[in-house]
C-alpha positions as CSV (number, residue, x, y, z in Angstrom):
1,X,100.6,99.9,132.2
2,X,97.5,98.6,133.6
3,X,95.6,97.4,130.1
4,X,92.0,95.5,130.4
5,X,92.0,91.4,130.5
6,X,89.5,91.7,127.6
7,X,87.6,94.1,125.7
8,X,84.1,94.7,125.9
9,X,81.6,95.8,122.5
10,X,81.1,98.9,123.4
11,X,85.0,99.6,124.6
12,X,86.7,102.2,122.0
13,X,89.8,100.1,121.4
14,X,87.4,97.3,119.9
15,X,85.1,99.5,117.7
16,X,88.0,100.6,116.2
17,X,88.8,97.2,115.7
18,X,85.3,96.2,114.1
19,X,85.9,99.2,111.7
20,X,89.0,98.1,110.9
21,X,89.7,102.1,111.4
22,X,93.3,102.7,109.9
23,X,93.9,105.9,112.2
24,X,94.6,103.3,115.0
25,X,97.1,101.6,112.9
26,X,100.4,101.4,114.6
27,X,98.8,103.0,117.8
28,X,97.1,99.8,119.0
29,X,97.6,96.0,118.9
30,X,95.2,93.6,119.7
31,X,95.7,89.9,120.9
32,X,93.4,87.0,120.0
33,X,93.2,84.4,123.2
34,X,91.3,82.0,120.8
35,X,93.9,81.9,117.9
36,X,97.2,83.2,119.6
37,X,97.6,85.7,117.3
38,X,98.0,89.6,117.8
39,X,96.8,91.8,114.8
40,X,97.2,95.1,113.3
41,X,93.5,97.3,113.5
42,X,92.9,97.0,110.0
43,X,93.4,93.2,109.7
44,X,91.3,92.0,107.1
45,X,90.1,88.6,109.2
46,X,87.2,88.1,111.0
47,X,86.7,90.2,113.8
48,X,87.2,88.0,117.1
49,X,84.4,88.5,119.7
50,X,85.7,91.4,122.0
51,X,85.7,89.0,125.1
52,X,88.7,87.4,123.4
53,X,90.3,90.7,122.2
54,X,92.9,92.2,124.2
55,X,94.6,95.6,123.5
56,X,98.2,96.1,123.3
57,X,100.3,99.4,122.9
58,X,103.2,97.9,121.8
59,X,103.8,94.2,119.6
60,X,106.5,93.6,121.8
61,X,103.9,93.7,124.5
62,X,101.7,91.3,122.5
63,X,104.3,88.7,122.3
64,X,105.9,88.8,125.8
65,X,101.9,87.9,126.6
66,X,102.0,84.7,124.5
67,X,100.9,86.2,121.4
68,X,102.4,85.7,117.6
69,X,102.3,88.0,114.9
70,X,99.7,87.2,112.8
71,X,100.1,86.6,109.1
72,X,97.9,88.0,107.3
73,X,97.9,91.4,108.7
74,X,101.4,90.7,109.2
75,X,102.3,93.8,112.1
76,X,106.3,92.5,112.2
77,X,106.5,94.4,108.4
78,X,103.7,97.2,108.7
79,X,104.9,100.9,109.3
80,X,105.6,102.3,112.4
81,X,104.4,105.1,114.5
82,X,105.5,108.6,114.9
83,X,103.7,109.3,118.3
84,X,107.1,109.4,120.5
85,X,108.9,111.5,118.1
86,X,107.3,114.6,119.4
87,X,107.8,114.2,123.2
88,X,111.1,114.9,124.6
89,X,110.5,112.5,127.8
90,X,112.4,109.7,129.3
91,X,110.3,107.0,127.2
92,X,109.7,108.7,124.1
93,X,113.7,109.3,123.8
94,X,114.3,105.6,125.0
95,X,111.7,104.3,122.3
96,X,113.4,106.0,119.6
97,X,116.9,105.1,121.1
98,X,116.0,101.7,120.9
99,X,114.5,101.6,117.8
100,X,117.5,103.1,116.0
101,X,119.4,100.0,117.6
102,X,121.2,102.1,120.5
103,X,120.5,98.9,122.3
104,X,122.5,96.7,120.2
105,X,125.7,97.5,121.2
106,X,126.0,98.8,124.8
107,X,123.0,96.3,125.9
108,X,120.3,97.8,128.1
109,X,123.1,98.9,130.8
110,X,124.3,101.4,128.0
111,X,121.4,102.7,127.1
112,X,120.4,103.4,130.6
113,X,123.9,105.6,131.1
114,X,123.5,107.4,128.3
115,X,120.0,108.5,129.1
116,X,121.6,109.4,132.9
117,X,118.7,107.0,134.6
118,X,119.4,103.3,136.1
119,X,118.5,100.4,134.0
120,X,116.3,99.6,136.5
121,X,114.2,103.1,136.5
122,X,114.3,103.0,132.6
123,X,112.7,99.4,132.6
124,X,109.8,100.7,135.0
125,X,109.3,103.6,132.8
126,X,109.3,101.6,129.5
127,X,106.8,99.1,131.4
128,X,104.6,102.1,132.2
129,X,104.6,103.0,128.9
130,X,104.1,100.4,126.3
131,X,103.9,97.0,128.2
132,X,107.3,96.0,128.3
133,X,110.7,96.9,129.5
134,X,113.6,97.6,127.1
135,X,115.1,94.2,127.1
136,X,111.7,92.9,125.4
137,X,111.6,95.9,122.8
138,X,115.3,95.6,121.8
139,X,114.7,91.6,121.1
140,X,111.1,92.7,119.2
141,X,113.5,94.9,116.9
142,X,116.3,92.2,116.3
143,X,113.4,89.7,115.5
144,X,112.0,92.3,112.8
145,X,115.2,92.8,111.1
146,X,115.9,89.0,110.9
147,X,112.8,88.3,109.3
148,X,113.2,91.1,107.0
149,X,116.6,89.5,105.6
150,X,115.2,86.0,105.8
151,X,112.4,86.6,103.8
152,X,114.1,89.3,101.0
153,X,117.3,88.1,101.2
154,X,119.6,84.9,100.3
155,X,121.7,85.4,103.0
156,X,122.6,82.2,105.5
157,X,120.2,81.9,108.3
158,X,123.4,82.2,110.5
159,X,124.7,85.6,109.0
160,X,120.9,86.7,109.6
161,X,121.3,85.6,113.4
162,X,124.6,87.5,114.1
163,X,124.1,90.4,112.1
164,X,120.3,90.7,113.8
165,X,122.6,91.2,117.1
166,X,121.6,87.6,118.5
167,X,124.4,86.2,120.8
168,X,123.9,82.3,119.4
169,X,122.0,80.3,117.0
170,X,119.7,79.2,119.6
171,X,118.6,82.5,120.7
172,X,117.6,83.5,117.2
173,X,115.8,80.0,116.4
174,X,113.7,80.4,120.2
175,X,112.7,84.2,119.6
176,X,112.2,83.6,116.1
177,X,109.6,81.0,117.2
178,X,108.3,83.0,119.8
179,X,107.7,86.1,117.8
180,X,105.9,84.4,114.0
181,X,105.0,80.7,115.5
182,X,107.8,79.6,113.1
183,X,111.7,78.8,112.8
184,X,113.5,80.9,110.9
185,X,114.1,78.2,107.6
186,X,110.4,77.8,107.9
187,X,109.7,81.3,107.5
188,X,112.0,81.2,104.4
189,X,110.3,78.3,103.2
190,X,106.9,80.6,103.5
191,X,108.4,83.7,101.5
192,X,109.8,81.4,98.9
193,X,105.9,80.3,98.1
194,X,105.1,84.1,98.2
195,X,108.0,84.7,95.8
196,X,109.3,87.5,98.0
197,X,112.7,86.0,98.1
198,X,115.4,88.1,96.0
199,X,118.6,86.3,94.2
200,X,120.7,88.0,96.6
201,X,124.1,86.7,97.0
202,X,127.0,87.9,99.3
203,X,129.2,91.2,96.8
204,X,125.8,91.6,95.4
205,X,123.2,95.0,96.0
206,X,120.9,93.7,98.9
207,X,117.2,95.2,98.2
208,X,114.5,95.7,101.0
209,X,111.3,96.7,100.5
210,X,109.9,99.2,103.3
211,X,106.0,99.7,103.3
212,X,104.3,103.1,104.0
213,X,100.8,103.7,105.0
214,X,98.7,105.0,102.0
215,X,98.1,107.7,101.1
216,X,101.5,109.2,100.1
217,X,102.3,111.7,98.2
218,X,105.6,110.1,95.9
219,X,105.4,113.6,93.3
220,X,105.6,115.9,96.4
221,X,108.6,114.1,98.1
222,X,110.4,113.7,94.9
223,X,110.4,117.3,94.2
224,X,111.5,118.3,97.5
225,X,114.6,116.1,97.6
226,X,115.1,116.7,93.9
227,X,115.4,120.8,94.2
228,X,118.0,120.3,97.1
229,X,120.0,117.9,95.9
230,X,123.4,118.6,96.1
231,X,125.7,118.1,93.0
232,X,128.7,114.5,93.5
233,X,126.2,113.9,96.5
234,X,123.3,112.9,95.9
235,X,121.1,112.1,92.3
236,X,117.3,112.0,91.9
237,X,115.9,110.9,88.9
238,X,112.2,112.1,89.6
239,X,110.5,110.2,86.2
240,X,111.8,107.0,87.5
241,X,111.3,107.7,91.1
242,X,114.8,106.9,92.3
243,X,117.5,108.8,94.8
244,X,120.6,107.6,94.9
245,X,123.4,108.8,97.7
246,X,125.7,107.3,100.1
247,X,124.9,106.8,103.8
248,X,126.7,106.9,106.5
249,X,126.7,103.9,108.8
250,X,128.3,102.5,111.8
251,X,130.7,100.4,110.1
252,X,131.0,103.2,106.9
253,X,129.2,104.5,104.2
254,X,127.0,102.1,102.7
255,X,125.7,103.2,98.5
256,X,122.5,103.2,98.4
257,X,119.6,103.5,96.1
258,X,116.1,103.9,96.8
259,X,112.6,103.5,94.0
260,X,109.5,104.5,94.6
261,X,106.7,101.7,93.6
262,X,103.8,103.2,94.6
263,X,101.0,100.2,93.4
264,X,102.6,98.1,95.8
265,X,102.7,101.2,98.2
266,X,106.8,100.8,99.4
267,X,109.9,101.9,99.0
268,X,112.2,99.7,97.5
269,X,116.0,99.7,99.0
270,X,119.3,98.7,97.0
271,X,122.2,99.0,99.0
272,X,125.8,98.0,98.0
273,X,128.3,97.9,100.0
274,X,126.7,97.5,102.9
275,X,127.8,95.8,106.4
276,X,125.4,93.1,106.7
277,X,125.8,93.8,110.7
278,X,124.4,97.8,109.6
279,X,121.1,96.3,108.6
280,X,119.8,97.2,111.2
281,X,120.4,101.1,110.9
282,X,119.8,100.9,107.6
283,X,115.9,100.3,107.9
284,X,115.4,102.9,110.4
285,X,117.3,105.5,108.7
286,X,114.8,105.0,105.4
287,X,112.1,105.3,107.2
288,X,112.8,108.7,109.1
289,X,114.3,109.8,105.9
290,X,111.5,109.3,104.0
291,X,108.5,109.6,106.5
292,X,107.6,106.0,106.1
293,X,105.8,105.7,109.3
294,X,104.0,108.6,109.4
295,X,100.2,108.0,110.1
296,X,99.0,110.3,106.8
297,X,94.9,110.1,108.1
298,X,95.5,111.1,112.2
299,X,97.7,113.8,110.5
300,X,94.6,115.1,108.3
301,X,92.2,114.4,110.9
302,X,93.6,117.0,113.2
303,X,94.6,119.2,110.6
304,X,91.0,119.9,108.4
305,X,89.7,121.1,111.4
306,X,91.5,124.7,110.8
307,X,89.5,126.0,108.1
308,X,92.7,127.7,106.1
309,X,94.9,124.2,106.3
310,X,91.3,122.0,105.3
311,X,91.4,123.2,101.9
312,X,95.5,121.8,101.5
313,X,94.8,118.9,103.6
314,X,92.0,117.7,101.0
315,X,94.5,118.4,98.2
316,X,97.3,116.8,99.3
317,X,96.3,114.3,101.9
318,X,99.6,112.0,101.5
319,X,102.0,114.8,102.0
320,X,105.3,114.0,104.1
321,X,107.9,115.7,105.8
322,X,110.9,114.7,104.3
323,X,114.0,114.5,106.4
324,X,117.9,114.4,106.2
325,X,119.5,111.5,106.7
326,X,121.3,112.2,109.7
327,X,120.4,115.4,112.3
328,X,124.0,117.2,111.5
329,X,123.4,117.0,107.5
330,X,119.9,119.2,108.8
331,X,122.2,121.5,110.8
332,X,124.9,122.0,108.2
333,X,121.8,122.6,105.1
334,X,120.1,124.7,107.7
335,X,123.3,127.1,109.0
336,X,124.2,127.4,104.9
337,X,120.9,128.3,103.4
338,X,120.3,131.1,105.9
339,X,119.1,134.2,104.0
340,X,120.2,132.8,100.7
341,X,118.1,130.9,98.1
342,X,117.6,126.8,98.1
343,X,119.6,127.7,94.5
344,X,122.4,129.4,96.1
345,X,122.7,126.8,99.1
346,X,122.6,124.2,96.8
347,X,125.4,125.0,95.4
348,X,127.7,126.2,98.0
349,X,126.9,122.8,100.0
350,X,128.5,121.7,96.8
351,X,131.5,123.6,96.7
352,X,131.7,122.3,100.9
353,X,131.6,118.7,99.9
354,X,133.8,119.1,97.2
355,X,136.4,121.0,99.3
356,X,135.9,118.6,102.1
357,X,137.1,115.6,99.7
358,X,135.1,112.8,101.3
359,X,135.4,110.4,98.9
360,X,133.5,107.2,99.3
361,X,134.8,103.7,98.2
362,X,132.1,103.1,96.0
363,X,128.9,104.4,94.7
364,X,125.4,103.3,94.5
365,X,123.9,100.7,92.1
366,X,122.8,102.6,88.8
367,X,124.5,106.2,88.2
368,X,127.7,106.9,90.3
369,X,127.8,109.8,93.0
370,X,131.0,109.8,94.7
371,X,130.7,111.7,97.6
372,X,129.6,111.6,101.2
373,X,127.7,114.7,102.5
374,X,130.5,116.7,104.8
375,X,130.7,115.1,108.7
376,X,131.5,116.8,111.2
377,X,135.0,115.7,111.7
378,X,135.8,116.8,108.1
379,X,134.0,120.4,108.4
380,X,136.0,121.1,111.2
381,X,139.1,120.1,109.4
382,X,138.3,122.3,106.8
383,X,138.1,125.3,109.1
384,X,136.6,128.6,108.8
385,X,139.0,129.6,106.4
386,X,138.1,126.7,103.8
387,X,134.6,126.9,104.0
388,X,134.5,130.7,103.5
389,X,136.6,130.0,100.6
390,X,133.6,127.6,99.3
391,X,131.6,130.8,99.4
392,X,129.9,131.1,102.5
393,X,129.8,133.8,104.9
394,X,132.3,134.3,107.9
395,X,129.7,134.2,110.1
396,X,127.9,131.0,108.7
397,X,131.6,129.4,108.7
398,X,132.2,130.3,112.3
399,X,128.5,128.5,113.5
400,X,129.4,125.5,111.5
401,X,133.0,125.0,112.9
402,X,131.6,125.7,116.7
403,X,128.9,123.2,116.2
404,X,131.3,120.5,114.2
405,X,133.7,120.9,117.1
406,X,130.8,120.4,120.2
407,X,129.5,117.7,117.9
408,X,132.8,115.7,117.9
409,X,133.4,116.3,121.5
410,X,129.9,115.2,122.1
411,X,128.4,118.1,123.9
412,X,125.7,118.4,120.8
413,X,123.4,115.6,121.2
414,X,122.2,114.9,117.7
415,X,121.2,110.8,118.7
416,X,118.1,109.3,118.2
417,X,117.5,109.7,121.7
418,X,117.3,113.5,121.8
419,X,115.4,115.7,123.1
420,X,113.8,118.5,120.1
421,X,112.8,120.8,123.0
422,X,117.1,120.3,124.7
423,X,118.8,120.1,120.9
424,X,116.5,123.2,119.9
425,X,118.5,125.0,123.4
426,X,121.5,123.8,122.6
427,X,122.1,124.9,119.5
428,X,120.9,128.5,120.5
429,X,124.0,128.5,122.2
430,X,125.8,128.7,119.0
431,X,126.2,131.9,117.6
432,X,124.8,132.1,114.1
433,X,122.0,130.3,115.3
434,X,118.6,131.6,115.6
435,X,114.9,130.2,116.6
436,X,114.8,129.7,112.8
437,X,117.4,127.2,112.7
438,X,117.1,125.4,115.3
439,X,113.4,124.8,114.7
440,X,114.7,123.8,111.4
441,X,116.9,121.7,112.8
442,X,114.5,120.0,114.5
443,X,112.0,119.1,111.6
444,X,114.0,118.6,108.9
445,X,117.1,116.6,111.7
446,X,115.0,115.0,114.6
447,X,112.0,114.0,112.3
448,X,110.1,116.4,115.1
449,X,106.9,116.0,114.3
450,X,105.5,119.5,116.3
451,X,108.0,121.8,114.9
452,X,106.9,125.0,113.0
453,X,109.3,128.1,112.1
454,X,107.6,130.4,112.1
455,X,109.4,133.3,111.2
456,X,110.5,131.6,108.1
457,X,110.0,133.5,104.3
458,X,107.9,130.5,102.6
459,X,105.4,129.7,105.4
460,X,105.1,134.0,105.7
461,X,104.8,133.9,102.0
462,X,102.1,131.2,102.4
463,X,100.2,132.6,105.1
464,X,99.7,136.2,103.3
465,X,98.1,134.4,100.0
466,X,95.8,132.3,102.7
467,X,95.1,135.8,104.1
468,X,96.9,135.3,107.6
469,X,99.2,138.0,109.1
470,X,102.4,137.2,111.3
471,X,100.7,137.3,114.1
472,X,97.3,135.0,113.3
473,X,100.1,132.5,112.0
474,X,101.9,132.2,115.5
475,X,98.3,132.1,117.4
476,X,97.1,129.6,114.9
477,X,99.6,127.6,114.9
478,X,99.5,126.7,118.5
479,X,95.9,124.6,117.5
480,X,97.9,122.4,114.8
481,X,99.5,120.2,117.3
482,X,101.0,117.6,117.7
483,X,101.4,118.0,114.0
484,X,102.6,121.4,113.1
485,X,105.6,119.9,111.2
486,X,103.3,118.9,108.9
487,X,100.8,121.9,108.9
488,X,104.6,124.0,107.9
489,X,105.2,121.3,105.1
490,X,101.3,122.0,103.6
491,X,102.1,125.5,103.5
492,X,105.6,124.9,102.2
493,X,103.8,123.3,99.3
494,X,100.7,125.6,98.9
495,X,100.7,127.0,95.5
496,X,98.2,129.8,95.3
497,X,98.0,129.2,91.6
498,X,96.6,125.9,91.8
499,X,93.3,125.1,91.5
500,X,90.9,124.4,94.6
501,X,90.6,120.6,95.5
């Protein structure tokens, strides 16, 4: 990537810096040569003069330049960005790859085989794209999770270090340094001040607290999760803002509760149970799960220029697109609610767990739920005869054992580091599984941010009361990217009953 030494006043990157515009946020970093600091666009310090600005496109970029995080803008705990999910290229799958922690265990080597490049190719595109090669990104990450567990947590400094993925002490202590200007027990020492330390001790629940860019619509999320929550799986209390469920991580289900504290604009995380080494997967998988890093103000921006969707932008301009935890949880709910009510799925996805008897060793901190949602390995155990007995069709029992079965074997690539355009093909292939599905598949699975079903009942529904037919839907659409995920979830939500914004 061939990025400007400095900035000039006039340069777009730096007026957006100047207006502290939050549209940039998590798009762009900027570097201060006089202070050593990089910074987040809508840092609330003095702007630097722009011939001592320089623009980043990714804070690992920043920092392999010399630069550490600043804090008062603090970019190592802002949200992330969404703009990768859509694209099913090389870099955009790597980023995402890399940011679930795909790095962590098969090292950059790994990576590059299972994205069927060299290491050396995928480091050139990486550079290309964001600044830095994948090495450099996967440290960036493992610095970020440290200093999320350092500063919330009472864990040892060398628990931190290993279950971060660093290889020694010193490793963690140098990047550490390199990344916030500060050791690691410094950096404690800092959150201590800030009372953002938690009494967390080693048996007990370990909370995080995830920030989300404002504004965000905490009422609409709730009732989505809430009105497909499945019975001994999952529990949403919607007056204290809290869902509870198990989720499954690498080294096993993990309880976990999650709280809504919308003043301080974050999601706070309880987890029991947990692998302190799964940390890492942990943080990711909130975020997709609950849109965390979504950018709610590009989203509107491009949306409110279609006259029908302006109107539901203005009234519900924090709305997210929730997402399953895992993409085969979005495949199962999507292959079992065909042509039957959210009710009626709800309760046969019930009868499935229940029949699959995944029982979990424990459940999450507050009001037990014992159950994991069915995996693939116990669907297809189950069979076509025990999950027609649960009360689904034939048909729908036959789709869900094909795709448990290419799942296991791997032939169903439902990774961080797929493709929506190749997993949408894929699963085509499947009997039972139409351009409905799979498009569902994608938003609700993949956290595709450009996916839009078209032919589905609600968003037809929705598109009659706005006064569009079938057809001015699908031209109209088209217009509404990158973002037609979100365009599908304002219609989901339009209520023609409600009164104008």
């Amino acid at each position: 990537m061939t990025q400007p030494a400095t900035l000039t006043d006039d340069h777009p990157a730096y007026r957006a810096l100047v207006a502290r515009d939050p549209r940039f946020d998590g798009r762009l970093w900027f570097g201060v040569t006089s202070t050593g600091v990089y910074c987040r666009p809508v840092c609330p310090a003095r702007t630097p003069l722009s011939r001592n600005v320089r623009p980043f496109r990714s804070p690992a970029a920043a920092v392999a330049a010399g630069f550490r995080a600043c804090r008062r803008c603090r970019p190592d705990t802002a949200p992330g960005s969404r703009q990768y999910d859509a694209r099913g290229d090389l870099a955009a799958r790597a980023l995402r790859a890399i940011a679930a922690g795909d790095a962590d265990d098969g090292g950059v080597a790994g990576l590059a085989s299972r994205l069927h490049v060299s290491p050396r190719h995928l480091h050139r595109i990486l550079v290309s794209e964001v600044g830095v090669g994948p090495l450099q990104l996967a440290s960036s990450r493992r610095a970020r999770t440290a200093a999320l567990l350092v500063e919330q947590s009472a864990l040892p400094l060398s628990d931190i270090a290993f279950a971060a993925g660093f290889a020694s002490i010193r490793q963690f202590n140098d990047v550490m340094q390199r990344e916030f200007g500060l050791p690691p027990s410094a950096l404690r020492h800092r959150s201590r001040r800030r009372d953002e330390r938690r009494p967390v001790e080693r048996g007990s629940p370990l909370t995080l607290r995830l920030r989300w860019r404002p504004p965000y619509d905490v009422a609409a999320m709730l009732a989505h999760v809430a009105a497909r929550a499945v019975a001994g799986v999952e529990l949403v209390d919607v007056a204290a803002g809290t869902v509870s469920r198990l989720l499954p991580l690498p080294h096993g289900p993990a309880g976990v509760t999650v709280r809504f504290d919308e003043p301080a604009e974050s999601l706070v995380v309880s987890a029991t149970d947990v692998d302190i080494a799964d940390v890492g997967a942990l943080v990711p998988l909130v975020r997709r799960w609950f849109d965390l890093d979504a950018a709610p103000l590009a989203v509107a921006d491009a949306l409110r220029r279609d006259a029908v969707l302006a109107p539901l932008v203005q009234r519900r301009p924090g709305l997210r697109v929730p997402v399953t935890p895992t993409p085969w949880e979005a495949l199962v709910r999507a292959i079992v609610g065909q042509r039957i009510s959210v009710a009626a799925a709800r309760a046969a996805l019930g009868r499935i767990a229940s029949a699959c008897g995944a029982a979990a060793v424990a459940g999450p901190p507050g009001p037990l739920v014992c159950q994991e949602f069915p995996t693939a390995a116990t669907v297809l155990a189950l069979g076509t005869t025990g999950l027609t007995a649960a009360g689904i069709t034939a048909g729908q029992a036959r789709a869900l054992v094909v795709a448990a079965e290419r799942t296991v074997r791997g032939d169903l690539d439902l990774t961080a580091s797929a493709s929506p355009a190749q997993l949408r093909q894929q699963l085509l292939e499947i009997g039972g599984v139409g351009p409905w599905t799979a498009q569902y598949v994608a938003l609700r699975g993949l956290a595709d941010p450009d996916s839009f079903p078209v032919g589905d009942a609600g968003l037809q529904r929705a598109a009659r009361s706005l006064g569009l037919g079938p057809h001015d839907l699908v031209a109209r659409s088209t217009a509404w990217a990158p973002w037609r995920s979100y365009a599908a979830q304002q219609l989901w939500t339009f209520d023609p009953q409600e009164e104008p914004a």
